[in-house]
TIDO-770132 format. One record per residue (C-alpha): x, z, y negated; residue in three letters. Coordinates in nm, 4 decimals. Layout:
BEGIN
- c1,c3,c2,type
- X,Z,Y,ALA $
...
//
This chain:
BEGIN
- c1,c3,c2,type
- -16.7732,2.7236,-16.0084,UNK $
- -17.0065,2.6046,-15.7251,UNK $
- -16.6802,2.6179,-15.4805,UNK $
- -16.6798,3.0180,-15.6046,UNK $
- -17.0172,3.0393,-15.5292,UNK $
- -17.0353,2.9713,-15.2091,UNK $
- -16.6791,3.1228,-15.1364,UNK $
- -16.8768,3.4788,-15.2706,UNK $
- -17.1905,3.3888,-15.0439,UNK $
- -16.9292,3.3525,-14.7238,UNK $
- -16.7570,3.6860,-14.7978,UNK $
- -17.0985,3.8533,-14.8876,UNK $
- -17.3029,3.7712,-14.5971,UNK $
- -17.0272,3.7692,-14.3170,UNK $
- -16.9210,4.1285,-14.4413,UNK $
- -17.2846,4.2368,-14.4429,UNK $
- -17.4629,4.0695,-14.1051,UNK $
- -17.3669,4.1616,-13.7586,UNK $
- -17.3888,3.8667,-13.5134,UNK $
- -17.6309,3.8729,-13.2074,UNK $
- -17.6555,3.6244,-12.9655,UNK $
- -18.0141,3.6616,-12.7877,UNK $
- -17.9132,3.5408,-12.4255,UNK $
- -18.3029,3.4362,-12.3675,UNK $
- -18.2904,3.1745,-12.6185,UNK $
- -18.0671,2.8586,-12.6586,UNK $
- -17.7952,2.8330,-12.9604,UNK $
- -17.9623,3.1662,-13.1122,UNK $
- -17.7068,3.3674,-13.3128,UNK $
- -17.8475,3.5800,-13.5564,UNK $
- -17.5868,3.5422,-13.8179,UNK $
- -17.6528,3.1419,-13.7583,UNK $
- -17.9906,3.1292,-13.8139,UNK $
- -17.9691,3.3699,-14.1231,UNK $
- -17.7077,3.1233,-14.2744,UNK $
- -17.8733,2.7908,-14.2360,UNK $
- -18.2295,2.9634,-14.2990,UNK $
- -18.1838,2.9082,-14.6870,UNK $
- -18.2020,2.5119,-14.6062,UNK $
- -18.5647,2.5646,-14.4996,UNK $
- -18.6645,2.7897,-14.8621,UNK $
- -18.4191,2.5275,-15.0885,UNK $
- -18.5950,2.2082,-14.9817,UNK $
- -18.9865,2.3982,-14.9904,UNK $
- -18.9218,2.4637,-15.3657,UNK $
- -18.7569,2.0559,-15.4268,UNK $
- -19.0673,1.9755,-15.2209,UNK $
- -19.3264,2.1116,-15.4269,UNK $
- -19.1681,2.0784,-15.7466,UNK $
- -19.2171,1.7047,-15.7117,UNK $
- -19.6082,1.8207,-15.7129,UNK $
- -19.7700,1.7735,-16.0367,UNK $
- -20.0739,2.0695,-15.9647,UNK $
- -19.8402,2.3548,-15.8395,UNK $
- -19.5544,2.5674,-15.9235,UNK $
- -19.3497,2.7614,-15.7225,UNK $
- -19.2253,3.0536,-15.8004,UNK $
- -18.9567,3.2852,-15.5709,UNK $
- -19.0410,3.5747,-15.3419,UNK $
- -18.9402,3.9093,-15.3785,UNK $
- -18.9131,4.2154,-15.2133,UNK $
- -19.1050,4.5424,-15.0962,UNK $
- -18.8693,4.8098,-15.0421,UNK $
- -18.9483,5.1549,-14.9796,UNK $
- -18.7781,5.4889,-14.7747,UNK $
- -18.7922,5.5233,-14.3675,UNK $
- -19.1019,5.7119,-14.3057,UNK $
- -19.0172,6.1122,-14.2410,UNK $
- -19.2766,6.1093,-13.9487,UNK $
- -19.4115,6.4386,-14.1236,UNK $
- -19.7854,6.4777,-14.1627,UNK $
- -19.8766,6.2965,-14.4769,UNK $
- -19.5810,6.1229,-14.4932,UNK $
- -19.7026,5.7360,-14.5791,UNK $
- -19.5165,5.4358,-14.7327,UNK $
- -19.4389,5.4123,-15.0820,UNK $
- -19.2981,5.0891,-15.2116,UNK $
- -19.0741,4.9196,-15.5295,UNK $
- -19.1831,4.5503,-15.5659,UNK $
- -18.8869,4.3443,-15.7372,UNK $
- -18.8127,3.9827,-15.7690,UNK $
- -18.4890,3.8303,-15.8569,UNK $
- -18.4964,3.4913,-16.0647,UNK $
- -18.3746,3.2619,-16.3374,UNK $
- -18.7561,3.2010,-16.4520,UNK $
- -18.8663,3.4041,-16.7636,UNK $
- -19.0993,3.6998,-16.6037,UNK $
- -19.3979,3.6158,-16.7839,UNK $
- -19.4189,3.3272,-16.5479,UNK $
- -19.4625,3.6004,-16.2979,UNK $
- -19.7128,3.8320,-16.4632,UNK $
- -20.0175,3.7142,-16.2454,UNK $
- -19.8429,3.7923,-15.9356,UNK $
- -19.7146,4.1515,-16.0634,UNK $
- -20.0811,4.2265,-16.1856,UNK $
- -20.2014,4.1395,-15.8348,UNK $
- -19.9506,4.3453,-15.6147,UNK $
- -20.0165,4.6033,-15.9022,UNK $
- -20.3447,4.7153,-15.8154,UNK $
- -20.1794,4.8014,-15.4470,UNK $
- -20.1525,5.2196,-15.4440,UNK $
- -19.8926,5.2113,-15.2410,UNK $
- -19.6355,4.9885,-15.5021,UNK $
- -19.5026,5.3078,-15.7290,UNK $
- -19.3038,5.0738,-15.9453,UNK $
- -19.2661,4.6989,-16.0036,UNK $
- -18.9062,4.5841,-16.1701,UNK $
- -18.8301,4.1973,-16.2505,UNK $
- -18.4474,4.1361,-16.2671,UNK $
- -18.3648,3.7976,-16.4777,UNK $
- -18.0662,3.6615,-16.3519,UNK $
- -17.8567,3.5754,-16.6518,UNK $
- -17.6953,3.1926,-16.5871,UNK $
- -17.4312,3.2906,-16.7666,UNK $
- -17.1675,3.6025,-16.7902,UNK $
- -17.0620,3.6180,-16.4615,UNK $
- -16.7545,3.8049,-16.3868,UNK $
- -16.5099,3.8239,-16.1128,UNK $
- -16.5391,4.2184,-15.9197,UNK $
- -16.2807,4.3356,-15.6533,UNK $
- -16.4280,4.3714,-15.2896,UNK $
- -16.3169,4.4556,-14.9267,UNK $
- -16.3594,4.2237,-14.6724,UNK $
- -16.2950,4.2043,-14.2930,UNK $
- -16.0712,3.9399,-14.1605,UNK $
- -16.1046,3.7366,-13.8610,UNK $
- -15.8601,3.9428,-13.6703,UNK $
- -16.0122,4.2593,-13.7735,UNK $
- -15.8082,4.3675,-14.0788,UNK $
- -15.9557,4.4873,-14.3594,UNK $
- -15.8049,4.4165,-14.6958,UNK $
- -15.9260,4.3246,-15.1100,UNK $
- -16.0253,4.0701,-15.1917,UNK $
- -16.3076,3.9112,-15.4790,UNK $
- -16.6333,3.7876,-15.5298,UNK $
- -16.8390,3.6936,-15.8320,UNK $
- -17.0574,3.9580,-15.9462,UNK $
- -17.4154,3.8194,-16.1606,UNK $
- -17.5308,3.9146,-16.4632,UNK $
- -17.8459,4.0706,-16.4674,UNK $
- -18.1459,4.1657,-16.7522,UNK $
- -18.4259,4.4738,-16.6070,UNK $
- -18.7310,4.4417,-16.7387,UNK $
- -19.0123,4.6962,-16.5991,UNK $
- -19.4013,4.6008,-16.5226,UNK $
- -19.6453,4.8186,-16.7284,UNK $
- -19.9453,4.9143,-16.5423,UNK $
- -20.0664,4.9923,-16.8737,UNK $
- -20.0430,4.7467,-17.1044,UNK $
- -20.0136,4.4611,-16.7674,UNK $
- -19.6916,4.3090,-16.8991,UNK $
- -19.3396,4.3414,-16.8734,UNK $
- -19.0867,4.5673,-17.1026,UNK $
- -18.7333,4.4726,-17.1131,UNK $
- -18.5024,4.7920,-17.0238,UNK $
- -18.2129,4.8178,-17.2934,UNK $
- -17.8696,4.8719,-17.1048,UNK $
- -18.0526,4.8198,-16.7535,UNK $
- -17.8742,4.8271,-16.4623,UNK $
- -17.9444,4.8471,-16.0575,UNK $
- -17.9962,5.2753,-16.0582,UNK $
- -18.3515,5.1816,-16.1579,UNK $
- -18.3591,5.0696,-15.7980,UNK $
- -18.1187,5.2799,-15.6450,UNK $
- -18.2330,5.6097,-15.7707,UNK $
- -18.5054,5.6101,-15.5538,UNK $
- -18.2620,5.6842,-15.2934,UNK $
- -17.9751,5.9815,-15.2302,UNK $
- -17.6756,5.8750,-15.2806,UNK $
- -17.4425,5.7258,-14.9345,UNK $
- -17.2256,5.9705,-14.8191,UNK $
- -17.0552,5.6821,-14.6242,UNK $
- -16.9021,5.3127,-14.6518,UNK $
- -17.1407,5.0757,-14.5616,UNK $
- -17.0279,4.8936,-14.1984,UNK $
- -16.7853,4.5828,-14.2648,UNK $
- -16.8357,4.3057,-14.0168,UNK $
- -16.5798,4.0160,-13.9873,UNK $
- -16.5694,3.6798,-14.1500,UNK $
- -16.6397,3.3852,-13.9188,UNK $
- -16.7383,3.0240,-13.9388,UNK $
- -16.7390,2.8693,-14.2579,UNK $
- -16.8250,2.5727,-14.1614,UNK $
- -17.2098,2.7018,-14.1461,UNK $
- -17.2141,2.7710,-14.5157,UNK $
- -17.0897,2.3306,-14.5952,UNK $
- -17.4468,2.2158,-14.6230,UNK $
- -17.4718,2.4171,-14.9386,UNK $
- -17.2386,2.1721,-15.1125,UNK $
- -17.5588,1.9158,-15.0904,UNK $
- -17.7719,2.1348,-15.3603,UNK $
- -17.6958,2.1932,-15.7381,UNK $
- -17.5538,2.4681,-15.9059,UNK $
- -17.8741,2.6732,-16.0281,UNK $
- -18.0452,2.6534,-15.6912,UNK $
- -17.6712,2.8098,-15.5208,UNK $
- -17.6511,3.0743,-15.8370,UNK $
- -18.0356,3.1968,-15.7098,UNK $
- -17.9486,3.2115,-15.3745,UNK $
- -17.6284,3.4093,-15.4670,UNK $
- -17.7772,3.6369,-15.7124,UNK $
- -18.0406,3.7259,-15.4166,UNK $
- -17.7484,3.8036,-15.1733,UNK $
- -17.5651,4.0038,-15.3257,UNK $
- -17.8588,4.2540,-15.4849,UNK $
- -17.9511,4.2501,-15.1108,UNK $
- -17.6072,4.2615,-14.9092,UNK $
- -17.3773,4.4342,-15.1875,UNK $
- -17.6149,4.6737,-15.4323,UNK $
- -17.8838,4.7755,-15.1840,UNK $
- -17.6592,4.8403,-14.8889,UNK $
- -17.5612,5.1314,-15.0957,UNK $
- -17.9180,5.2998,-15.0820,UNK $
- -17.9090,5.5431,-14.7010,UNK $
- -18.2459,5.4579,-14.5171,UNK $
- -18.3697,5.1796,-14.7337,UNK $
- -18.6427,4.9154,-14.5838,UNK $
- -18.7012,4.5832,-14.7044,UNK $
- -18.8936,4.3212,-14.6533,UNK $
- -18.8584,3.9486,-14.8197,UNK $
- -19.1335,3.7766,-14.9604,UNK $
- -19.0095,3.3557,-14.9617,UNK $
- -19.2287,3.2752,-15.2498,UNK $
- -19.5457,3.1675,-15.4022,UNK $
- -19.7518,2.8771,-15.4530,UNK $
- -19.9418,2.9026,-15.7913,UNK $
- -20.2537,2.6785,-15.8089,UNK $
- -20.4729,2.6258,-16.1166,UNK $
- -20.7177,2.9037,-16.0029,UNK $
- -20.5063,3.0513,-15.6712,UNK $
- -20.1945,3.2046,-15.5661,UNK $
- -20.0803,3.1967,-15.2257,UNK $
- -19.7562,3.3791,-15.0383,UNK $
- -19.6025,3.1111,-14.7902,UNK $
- -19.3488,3.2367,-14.5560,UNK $
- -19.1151,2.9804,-14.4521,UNK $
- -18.8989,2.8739,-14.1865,UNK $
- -18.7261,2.5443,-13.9845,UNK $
- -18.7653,2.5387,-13.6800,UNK $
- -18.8806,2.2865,-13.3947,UNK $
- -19.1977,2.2964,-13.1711,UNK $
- -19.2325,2.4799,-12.8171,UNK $
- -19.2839,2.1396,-12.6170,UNK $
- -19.3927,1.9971,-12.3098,UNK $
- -19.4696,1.6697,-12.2118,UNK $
- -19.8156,1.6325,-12.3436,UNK $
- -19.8437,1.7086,-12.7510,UNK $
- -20.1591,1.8516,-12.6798,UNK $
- -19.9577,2.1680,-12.5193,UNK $
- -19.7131,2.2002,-12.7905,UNK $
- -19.7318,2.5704,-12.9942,UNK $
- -19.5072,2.7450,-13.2497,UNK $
- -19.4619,3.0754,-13.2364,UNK $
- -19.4421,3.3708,-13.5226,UNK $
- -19.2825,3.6500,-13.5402,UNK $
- -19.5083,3.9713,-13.3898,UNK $
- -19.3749,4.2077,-13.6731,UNK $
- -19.3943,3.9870,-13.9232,UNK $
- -19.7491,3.8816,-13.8506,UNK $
- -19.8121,4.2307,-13.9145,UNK $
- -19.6765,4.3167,-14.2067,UNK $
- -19.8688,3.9989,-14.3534,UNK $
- -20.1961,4.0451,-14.2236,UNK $
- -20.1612,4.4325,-14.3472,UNK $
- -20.0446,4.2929,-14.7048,UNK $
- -20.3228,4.0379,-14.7024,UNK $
- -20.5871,4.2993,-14.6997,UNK $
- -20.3681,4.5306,-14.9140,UNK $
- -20.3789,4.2582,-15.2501,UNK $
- -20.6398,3.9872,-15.1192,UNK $
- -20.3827,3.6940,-15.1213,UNK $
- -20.3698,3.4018,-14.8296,UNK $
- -20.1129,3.3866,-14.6359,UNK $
- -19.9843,3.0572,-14.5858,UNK $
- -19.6914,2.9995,-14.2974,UNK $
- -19.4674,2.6981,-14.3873,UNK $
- -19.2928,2.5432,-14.0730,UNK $
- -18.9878,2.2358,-14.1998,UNK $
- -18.9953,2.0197,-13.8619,UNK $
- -18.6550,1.9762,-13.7096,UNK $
- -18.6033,1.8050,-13.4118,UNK $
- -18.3926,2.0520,-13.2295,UNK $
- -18.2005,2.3478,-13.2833,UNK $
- -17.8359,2.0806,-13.3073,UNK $
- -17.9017,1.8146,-13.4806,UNK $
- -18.1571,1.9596,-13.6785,UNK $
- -18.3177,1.6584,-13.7765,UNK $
- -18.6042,1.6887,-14.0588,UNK $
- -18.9228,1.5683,-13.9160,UNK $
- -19.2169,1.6865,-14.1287,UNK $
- -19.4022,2.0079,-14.3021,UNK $
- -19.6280,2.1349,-14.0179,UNK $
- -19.8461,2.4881,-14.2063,UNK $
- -20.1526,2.6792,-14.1279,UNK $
- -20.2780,3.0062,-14.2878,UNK $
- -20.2520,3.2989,-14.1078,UNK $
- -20.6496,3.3222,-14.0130,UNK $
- -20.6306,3.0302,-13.8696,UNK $
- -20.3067,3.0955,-13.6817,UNK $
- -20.5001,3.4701,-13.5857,UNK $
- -20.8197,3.2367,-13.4431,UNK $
- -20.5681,3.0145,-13.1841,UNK $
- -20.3034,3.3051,-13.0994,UNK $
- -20.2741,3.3874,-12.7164,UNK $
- -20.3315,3.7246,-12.7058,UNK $
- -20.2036,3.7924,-12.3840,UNK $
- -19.9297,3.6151,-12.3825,UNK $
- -19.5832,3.6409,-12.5983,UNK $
- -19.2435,3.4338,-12.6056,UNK $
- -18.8954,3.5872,-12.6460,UNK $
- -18.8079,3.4620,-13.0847,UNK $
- -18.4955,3.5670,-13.2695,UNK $
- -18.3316,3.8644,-13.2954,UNK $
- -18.5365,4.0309,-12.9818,UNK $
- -18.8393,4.0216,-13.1331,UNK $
- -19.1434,3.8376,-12.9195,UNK $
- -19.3575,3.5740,-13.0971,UNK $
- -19.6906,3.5309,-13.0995,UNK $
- -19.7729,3.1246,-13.0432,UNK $
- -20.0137,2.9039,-13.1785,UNK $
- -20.1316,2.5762,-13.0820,UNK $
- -19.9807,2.2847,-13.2535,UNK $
- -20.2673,2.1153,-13.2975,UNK $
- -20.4128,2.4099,-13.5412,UNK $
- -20.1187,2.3005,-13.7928,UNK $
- -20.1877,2.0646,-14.0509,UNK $
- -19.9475,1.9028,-14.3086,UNK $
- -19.8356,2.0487,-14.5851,UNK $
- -19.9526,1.7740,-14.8499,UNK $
- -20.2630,1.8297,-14.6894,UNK $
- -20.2814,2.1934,-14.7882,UNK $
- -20.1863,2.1431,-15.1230,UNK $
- -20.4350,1.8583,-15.1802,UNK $
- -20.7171,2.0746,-15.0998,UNK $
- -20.6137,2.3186,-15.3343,UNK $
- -20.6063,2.0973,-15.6145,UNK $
- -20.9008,1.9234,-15.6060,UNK $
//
């Protein structure tokens, strides 16, 4: 069953991410870094589960419509979260994004660790061909948050139009893009079978269900720390240092759009924003060094304003000073005490 798992996850996120090589930046293919970005989010959660004062609990998603650009047009958003967890573990977080006008509705889908059922697909061979194929296909329970009543109901017979309804329907096939190295998707076989049946059931709401919504936006949420008295969103990635040859001149960057979607949300529901680097020690061997995190204040206080580096995907980061990052352990200790 794990072997079909990851055989799914191939055929699901070839078939639904283009790949872009950004010539300004070494060993940078986009479909890459998407792949082996789970490693990053799988070893956080192991990480912090070995810490007696604070849970983790997964990210979800904002998504919402392309603005019109008419006047009065603004952003309107559906919060959902994908996990095995029961979604009262979750009601804290869901009360807090609640109270943001903007969020119109807030769904929890449960995925069920059982029931899972083979479904027919199309896929893209490596030549080019298109032809049918099969992936595994979740089982899901809906549940709805009450604004009301600040808990969740369960939604008899739910499926994923309580999403997709907020959308016309496609008039057209979503693109197919080719399968390609497998090999990327190996280091999966290290984890266990409920951490590779979250990742899956994440995919394939994102890559197979929504991909059927015309002009949807979405934006991922990695997860939250939950303290005795605190919450805090961490956004996490692996990645290695910009370096020279004195430390003291070192600097990570972070992504300029992301920064401000995160600084927009952290005034929108008053939660820190905590950005979670794993050490590697270069983009091939990919080495683990150590946790290296800051909030984003503090990343905001040491950010060079005038200056920007080419990141991923085209986008220009924003860089930081190593020195302003502290360990991770660190962070958490604080918030314990």
């Amino acid at each position: 069953m794990k072997k079909d798992i990851i055989e799914s996850l191939y055929k699901v996120m070839c078939s639904a991410t283009t790949t872009a090589i950004d010539a300004r930046i070494t060993n940078n293919d986009y479909f890459k870094r998407r792949v082996l970005g789970f490693r990053a989010e799988i070893e956080f959660e192991n990480l912090i589960k070995k810490s007696p004062k604070v849970d983790f609990l997964e990210g979800g998603q904002f998504i919402s419509k392309k603005l019109t650009g008419e006047l009065g047009d603004k952003n309107v958003f559906i919060y959902t979260t994908i996990s095995s967890d029961k979604p009262r573990d979750y009601l804290e977080v869901y009360k807090t994004i609640s109270k943001w006008e903007e969020v119109e509705s807030l769904i929890y889908i449960k995925m069920s660790k059982d029931g899972w059922v083979d479904e027919p697909c199309e896929i893209k061979t490596n030549r080019g061909l298109r032809k049918q194929d099969k992936i595994l296909r979740p089982a899901y329970v809906f549940y709805q948050f009450n604004t009301q009543t600040k808990d969740f109901d369960k939604i008899n017979n739910g499926d994923f139009d309580i999403v997709l309804n907020h959308f016309p329907p496609s008039q057209r096939r979503p693109s197919l893009f080719r399968l390609r190295k497998k090999k990327q998707f190996n280091y999966f076989e290290e984890y266990n079978f409920a951490i590779l049946q979250k990742i899956y059931a994440n995919r394939y709401f994102l890559d197979v269900i929504m991909r059927k919504a015309p002009g949807r936006q979405i934006i991922d949420l990695d997860g939250f720390l939950v303290f005795k008295n605190k919450i805090i969103l961490v956004e996490i990635k692996e990645k290695s240092p910009i370096t020279s040859d004195e430390i003291d001149k070192w600097k990570y960057g972070w992504d300029s759009r992301r920064i401000l979607w995160y600084l927009y949300l952290q005034k929108k529901i008053s939660m820190q924003i905590l950005y979670s680097i794993r050490q590697i020690n270069n983009r091939t061997d990919r080495k683990f060094v150590q946790w290296d995190s800051i909030f984003l204040d503090d990343f905001l206080r040491g950010v060079g304003w005038s200056t920007s580096r080419a990141g991923g995907g085209g986008e220009d980061t924003l860089l930081a000073p190593y020195s302003f990052f502290r360990r991770l352990k660190d962070i958490i200790k604080d918030n314990t005490n």
